[in-house]
N, C-alpha and C positions, 0 to 999 in steps of 0.2 A: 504494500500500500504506500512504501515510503516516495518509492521509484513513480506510482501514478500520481500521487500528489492529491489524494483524495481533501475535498477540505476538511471533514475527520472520517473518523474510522474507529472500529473497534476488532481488538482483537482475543481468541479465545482459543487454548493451546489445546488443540481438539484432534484426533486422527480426519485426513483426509475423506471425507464425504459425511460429517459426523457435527458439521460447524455450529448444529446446535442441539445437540445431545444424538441418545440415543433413538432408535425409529419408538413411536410412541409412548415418550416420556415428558409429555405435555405439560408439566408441573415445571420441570428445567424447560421447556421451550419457552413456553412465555416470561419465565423470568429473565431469560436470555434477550427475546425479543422486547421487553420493558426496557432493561438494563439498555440494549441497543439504541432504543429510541431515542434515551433521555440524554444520552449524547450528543443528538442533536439540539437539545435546548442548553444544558450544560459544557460542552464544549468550547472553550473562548480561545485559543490560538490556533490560527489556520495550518493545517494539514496535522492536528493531531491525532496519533493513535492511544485508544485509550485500550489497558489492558485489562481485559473482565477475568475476576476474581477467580472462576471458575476453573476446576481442575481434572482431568481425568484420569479414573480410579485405578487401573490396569495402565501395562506397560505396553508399548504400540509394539504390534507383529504383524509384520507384512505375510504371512500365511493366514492369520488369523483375519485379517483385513480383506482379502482377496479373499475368502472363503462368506465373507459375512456380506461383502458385495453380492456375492453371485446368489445368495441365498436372499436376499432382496428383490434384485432383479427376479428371481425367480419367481418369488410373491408376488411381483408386482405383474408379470406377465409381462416382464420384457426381455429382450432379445440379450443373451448372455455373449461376451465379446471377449474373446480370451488376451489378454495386453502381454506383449512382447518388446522387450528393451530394444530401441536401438543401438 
């Protein structure tokens, strides 16, 4: 966010596809999405990133992450894409 130069931002040290919680844990969602918002009224120096509190509870694993996507997609009825490094 530093590099686009947003006029703020918030940030939340989250595994990749997870930026606000886990899939239907609506209680963390909107306090996430409150928290988000209020940075725009709160906010006074342009291009700030503010850092939300919030922490997650397990250690990131990229097996476990790749496994947790596809079983989404899978729920959700969409087309599973196997990702390959270049």
């Amino acid at each position: 966010m530093a590099l686009v130069k947003a006029p703020r931002s918030a940030f939340i040290n989250f595994p990749l596809g997870r930026q606000c919680g886990r899939p239907h844990d609506t209680d963390l969602q909107i306090r996430i999405l409150k928290d988000t918002l209020n940075i725009l009224v709160t906010a006074t120096i342009p291009g700030e990133i503010v850092d939300l509190p919030y922490e997650w509870d397990e250690p990131f694993d990229w097996a476990k992450y790749l496994q947790d996507m596809q079983e989404m997609l899978e729920e959700e009825g969409g087309p599973v894409q196997e990702w390959k490094a270049e």
